[in-house]
C-alpha positions, 0 to 999 in steps of 0.5 A, a space after each residue: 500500500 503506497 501513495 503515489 506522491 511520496 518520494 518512494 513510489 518512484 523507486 517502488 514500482 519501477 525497482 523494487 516491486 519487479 526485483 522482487 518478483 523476479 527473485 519469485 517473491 509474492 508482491 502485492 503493490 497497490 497505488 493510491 492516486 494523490 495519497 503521500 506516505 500516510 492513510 490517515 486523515 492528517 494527511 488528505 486522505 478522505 473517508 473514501 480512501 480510508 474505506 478503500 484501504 481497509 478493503 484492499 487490506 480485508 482482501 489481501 489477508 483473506 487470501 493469505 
């Protein structure tokens, strides 16, 4: 879970996720447009986003 305006979504999705994949290491990378490091409220993140993180999380661990 990552925003797509923090300083390591540059380094993140071009780099890292896919040496990672490459080593046959499962990466889930989803990208939250407009969203920094953070998904709280202090930092710009709505209701909506909060709620749309908490789901992808719910998903993720229930194919765990």
């Amino acid at each position: 879970l990552h925003g797509d305006q923090h300083a390591l979504a540059k380094f993140n999705n071009p780099v890292f996720i896919p040496q990672m994949k490459t080593a046959n290491i499962d990466v889930t990378y989803i990208e939250y447009p407009g969203m920094h490091h953070g998904f709280y409220f202090g930092h710009k993140a709505s209701l909506e986003v909060v709620e749309k993180i908490v789901e992808d999380v719910k998903v993720f661990l229930k194919d765990k």
